[in-house]
ROLUM-428603 format. One record per residue (C-alpha): residue in three letters; x, y, z. Coordinates in steps of 0.1 Angstrom, whole numbers, plus 5000, padded with zeros to 4 digits. Example, Ala and Ser with C-alpha at 12.3 -4.5 7.8 and 13.67 -1.06 7.14 Angstrom:
REM residues 2
+------+------+------+------+
! rest !   px !   py !   pz !
+------+------+------+------+
!  Ala ! 5123 ! 4955 ! 5078 !
!  Ser ! 5137 ! 4989 ! 5071 !
+------+------+------+------+
This chain:
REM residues 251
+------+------+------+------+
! rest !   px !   py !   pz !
+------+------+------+------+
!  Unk ! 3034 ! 8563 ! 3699 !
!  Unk ! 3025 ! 8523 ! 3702 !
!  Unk ! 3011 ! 8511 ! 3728 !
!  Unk ! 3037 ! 8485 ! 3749 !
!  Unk ! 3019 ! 8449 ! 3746 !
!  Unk ! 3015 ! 8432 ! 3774 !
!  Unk ! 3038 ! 8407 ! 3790 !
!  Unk ! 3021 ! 8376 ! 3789 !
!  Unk ! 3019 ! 8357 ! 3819 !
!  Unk ! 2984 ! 8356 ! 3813 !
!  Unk ! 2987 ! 8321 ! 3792 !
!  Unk ! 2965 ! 8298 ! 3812 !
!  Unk ! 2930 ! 8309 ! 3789 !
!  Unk ! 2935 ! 8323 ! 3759 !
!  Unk ! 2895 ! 8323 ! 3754 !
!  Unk ! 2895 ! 8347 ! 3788 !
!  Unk ! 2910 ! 8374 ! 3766 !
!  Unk ! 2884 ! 8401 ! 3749 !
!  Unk ! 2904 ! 8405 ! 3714 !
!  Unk ! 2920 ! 8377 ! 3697 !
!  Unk ! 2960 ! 8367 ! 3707 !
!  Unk ! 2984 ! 8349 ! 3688 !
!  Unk ! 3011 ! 8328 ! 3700 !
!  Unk ! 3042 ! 8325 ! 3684 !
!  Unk ! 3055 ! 8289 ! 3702 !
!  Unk ! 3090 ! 8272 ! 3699 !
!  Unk ! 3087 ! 8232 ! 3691 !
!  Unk ! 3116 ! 8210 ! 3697 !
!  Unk ! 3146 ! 8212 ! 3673 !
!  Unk ! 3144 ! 8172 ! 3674 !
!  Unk ! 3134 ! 8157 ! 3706 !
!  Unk ! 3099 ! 8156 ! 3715 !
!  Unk ! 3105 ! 8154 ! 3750 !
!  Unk ! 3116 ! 8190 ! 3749 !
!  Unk ! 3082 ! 8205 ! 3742 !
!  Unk ! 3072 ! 8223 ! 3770 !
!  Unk ! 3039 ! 8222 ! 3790 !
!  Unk ! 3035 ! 8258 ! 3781 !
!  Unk ! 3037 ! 8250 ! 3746 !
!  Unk ! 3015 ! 8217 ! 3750 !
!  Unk ! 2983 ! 8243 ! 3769 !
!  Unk ! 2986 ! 8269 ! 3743 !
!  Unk ! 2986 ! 8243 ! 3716 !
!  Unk ! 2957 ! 8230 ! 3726 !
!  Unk ! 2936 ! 8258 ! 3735 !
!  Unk ! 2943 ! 8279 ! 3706 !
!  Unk ! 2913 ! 8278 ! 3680 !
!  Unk ! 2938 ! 8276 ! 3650 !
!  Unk ! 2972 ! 8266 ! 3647 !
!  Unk ! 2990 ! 8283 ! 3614 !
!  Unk ! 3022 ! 8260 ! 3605 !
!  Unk ! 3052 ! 8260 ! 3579 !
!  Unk ! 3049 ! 8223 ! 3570 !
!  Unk ! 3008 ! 8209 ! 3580 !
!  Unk ! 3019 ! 8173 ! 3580 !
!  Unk ! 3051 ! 8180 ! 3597 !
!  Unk ! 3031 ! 8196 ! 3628 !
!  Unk ! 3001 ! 8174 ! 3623 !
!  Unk ! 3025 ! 8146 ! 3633 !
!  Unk ! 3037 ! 8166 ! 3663 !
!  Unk ! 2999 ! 8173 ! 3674 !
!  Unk ! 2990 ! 8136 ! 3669 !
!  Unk ! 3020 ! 8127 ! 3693 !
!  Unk ! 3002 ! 8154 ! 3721 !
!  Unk ! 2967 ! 8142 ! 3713 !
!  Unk ! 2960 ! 8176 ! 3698 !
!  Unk ! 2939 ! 8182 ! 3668 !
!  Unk ! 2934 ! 8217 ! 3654 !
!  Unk ! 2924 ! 8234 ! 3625 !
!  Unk ! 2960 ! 8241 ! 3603 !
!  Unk ! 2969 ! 8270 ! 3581 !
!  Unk ! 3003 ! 8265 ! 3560 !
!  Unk ! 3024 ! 8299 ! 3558 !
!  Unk ! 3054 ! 8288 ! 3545 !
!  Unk ! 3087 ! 8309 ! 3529 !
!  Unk ! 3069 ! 8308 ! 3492 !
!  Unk ! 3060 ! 8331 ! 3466 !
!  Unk ! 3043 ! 8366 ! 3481 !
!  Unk ! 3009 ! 8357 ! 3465 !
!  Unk ! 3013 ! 8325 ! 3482 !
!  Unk ! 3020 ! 8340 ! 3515 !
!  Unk ! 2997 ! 8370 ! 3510 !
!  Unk ! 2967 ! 8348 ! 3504 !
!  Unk ! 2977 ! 8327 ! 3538 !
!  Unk ! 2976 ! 8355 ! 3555 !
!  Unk ! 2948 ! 8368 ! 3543 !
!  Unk ! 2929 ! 8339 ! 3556 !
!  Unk ! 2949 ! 8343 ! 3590 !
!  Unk ! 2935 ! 8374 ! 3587 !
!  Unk ! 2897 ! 8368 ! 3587 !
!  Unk ! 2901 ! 8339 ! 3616 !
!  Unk ! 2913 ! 8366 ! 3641 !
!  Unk ! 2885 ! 8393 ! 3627 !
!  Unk ! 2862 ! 8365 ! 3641 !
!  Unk ! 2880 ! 8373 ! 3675 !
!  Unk ! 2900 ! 8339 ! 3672 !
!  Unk ! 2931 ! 8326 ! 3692 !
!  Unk ! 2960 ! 8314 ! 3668 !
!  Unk ! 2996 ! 8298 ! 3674 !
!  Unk ! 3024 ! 8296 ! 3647 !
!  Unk ! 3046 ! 8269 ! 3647 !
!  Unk ! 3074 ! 8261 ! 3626 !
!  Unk ! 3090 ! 8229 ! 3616 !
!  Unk ! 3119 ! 8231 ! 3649 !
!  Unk ! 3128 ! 8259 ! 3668 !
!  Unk ! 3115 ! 8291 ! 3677 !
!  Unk ! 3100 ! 8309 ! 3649 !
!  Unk ! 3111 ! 8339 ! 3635 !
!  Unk ! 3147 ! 8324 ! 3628 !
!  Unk ! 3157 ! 8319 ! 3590 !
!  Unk ! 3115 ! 8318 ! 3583 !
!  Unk ! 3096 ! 8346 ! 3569 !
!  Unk ! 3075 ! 8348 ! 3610 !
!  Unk ! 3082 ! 8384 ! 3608 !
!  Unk ! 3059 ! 8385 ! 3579 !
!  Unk ! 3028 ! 8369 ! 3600 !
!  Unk ! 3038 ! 8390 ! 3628 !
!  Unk ! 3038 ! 8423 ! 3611 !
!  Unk ! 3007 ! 8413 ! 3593 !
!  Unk ! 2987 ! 8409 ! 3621 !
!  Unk ! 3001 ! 8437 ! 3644 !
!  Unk ! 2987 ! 8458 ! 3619 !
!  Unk ! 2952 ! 8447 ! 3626 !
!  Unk ! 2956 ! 8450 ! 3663 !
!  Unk ! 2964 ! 8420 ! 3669 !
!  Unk ! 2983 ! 8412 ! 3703 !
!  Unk ! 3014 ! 8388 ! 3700 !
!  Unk ! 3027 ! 8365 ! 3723 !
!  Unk ! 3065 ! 8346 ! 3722 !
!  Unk ! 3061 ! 8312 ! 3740 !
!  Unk ! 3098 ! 8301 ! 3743 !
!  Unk ! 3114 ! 8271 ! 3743 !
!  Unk ! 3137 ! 8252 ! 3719 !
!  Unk ! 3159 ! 8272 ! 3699 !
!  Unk ! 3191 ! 8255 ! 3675 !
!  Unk ! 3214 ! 8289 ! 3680 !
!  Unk ! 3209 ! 8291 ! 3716 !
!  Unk ! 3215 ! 8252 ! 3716 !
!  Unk ! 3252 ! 8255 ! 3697 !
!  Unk ! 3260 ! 8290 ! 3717 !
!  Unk ! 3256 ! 8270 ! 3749 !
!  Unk ! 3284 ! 8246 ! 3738 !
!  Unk ! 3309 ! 8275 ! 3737 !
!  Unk ! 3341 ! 8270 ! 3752 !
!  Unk ! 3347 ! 8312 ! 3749 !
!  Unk ! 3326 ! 8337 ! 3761 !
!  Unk ! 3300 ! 8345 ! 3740 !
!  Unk ! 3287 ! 8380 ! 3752 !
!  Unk ! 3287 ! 8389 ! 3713 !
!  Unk ! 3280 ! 8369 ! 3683 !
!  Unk ! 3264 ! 8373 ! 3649 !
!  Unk ! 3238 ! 8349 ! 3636 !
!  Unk ! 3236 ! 8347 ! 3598 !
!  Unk ! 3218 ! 8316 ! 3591 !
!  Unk ! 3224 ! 8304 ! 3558 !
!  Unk ! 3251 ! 8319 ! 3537 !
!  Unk ! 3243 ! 8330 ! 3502 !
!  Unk ! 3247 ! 8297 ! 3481 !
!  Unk ! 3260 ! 8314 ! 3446 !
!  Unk ! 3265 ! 8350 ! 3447 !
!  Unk ! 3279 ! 8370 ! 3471 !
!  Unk ! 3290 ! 8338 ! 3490 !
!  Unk ! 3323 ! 8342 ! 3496 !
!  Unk ! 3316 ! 8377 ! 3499 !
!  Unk ! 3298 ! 8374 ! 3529 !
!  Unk ! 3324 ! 8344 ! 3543 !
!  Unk ! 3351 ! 8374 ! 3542 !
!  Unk ! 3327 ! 8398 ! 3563 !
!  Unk ! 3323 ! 8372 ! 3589 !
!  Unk ! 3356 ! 8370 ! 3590 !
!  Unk ! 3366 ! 8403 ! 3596 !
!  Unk ! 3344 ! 8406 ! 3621 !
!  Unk ! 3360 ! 8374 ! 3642 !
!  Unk ! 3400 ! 8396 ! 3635 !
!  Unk ! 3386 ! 8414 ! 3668 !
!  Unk ! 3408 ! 8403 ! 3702 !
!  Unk ! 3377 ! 8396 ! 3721 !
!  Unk ! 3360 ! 8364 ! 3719 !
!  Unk ! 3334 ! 8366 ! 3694 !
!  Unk ! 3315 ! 8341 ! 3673 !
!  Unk ! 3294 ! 8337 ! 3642 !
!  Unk ! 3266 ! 8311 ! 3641 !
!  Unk ! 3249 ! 8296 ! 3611 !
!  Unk ! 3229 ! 8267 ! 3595 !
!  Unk ! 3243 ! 8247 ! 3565 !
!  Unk ! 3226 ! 8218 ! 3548 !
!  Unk ! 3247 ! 8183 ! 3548 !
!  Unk ! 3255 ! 8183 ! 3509 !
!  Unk ! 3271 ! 8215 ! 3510 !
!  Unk ! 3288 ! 8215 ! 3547 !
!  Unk ! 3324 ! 8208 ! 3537 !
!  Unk ! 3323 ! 8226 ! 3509 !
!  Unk ! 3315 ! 8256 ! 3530 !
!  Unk ! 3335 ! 8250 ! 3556 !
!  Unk ! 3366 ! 8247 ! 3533 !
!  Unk ! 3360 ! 8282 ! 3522 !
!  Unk ! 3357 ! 8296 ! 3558 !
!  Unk ! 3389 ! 8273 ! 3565 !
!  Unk ! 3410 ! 8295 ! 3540 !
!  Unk ! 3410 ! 8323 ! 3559 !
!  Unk ! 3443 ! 8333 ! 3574 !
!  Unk ! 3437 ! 8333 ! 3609 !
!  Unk ! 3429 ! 8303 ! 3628 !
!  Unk ! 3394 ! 8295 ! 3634 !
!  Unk ! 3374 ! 8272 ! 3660 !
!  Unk ! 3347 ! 8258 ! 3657 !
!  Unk ! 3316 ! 8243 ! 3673 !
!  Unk ! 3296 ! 8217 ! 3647 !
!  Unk ! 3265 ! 8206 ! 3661 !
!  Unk ! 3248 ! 8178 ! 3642 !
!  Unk ! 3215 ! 8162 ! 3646 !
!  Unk ! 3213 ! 8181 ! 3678 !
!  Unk ! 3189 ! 8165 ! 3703 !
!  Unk ! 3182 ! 8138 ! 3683 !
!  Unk ! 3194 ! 8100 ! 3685 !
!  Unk ! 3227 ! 8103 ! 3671 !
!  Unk ! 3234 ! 8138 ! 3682 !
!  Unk ! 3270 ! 8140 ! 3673 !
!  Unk ! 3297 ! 8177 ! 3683 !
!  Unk ! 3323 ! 8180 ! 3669 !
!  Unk ! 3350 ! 8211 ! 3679 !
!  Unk ! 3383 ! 8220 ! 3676 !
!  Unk ! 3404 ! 8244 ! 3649 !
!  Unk ! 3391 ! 8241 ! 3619 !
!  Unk ! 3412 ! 8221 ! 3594 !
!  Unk ! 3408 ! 8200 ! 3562 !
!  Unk ! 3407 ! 8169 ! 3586 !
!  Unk ! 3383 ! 8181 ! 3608 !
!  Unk ! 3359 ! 8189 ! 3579 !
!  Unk ! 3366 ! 8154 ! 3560 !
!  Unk ! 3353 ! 8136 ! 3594 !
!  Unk ! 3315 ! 8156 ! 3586 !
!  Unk ! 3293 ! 8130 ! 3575 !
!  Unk ! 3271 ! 8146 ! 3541 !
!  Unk ! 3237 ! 8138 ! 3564 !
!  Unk ! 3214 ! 8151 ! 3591 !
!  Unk ! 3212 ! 8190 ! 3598 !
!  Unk ! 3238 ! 8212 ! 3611 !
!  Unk ! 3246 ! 8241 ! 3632 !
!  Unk ! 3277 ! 8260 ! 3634 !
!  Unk ! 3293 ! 8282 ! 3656 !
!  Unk ! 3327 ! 8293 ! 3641 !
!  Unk ! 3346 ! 8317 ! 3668 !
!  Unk ! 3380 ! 8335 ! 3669 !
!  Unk ! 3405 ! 8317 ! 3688 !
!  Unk ! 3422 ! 8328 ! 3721 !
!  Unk ! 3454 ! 8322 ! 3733 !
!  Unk ! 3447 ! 8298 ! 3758 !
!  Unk ! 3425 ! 8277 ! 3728 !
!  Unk ! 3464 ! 8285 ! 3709 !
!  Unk ! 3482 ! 8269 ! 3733 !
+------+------+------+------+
């Protein structure tokens, strides 16, 4: 049987700590300002800091005065991946303090994290989530229904099995009880999928979050319908929460 990690309150020195930690720490989803101080201290007293995108972080660290050795693990061919980790590896051997970041968000989400994470637990490694910014709790919070379940999906297939997967969903939001479904799409294909999830026979609402956080920040909500989706500019990123529709959301 594993041993249970530790709960880690214990984030004021990572040096303090006799084996090596990683941190696995959510950047904002598009506003700087929503970096947290946790995230700031771990940042910068980490002796690494392994990211998706190098330039992308290296930016973010330049804006908190932070400079730190990088590592890129990105979603990439497995050699790719196998030979970041193996130098991820060898830094932590060297009893070594690391942080993942990803480009927004909390990792883990629609990026291959679990792969770094699951590599290193197998070398005893002991992981630590700093939370923070996260574009699915972000969207969920703008719920007008309850959202005590939901299924996150991120992005849908883009050929096969597409619509497949667009009728599953579906089935699943036939229930009576409020439930959603939440998922990224990129701008140049975001009313073409839409359209397909607005053929289904039921009504459907929906929550559209563009360019969350960021200046122009735009939500859009209501049934979905061709005119709602012709009003989606093809820019910036989106989130969507598309939910079943109750009968006070009917009326």
């Amino acid at each position: 049987m594993n041993a249970p990690q530790k709960s880690s309150d214990q984030t004021a020195s990572p040096e303090a700590t006799a084996s090596p930690v990683f941190y696995i720490v959510a950047t904002p989803i598009g506003n700087r300002g929503d970096m947290t101080t946790r995230a700031m201290q771990i940042l910068g007293d980490v002796d690494f800091i392994v990211a998706e995108d190098t330039r992308h972080t290296g930016q973010l660290l330049a804006y908190m005065g932070i400079k730190k050795p990088m590592i890129s693990f990105r979603d990439a061919p497995r050699s790719i991946m196998d030979r970041s980790l193996k130098l991820i590896r060898e830094r932590t051997a060297e009893k070594q303090n690391g942080a993942y970041v990803t480009d927004a968000g909390t990792p883990g989400v629609s990026d291959p994290g679990w792969r770094l994470v699951n590599s290193l637990l197998e070398v005893g490694v002991e992981i630590v989530p700093i939370p923070g910014p996260s574009a699915v709790a972000t969207i969920a919070s703008l719920a007008e229904i309850p959202l005590n379940e939901y299924r996150f999906v991120g992005f849908l297939p883009k050929k096969k099995g597409h619509q497949t997967k667009i009728d599953e969903l579906q089935n699943y939001l036939k229930q009576k009880e409020p439930r959603g479904v939440i998922l990224y799409e990129s701008p140049n294909r975001i009313r073409r999928t839409l359209t397909d999830w607005q053929k289904a026979v039921l009504p459907l609402g929906v929550v559209i979050g563009r360019e969350l956080t960021k200046k122009f920040e735009t939500v859009y909500r209501g049934i979905l319908s061709p005119e709602l989706i012709a009003t989606l500019p093809e820019k910036g990123e989106y989130v969507i929460l598309i939910h079943n529709v109750t009968e006070r959301e009917k009326i």
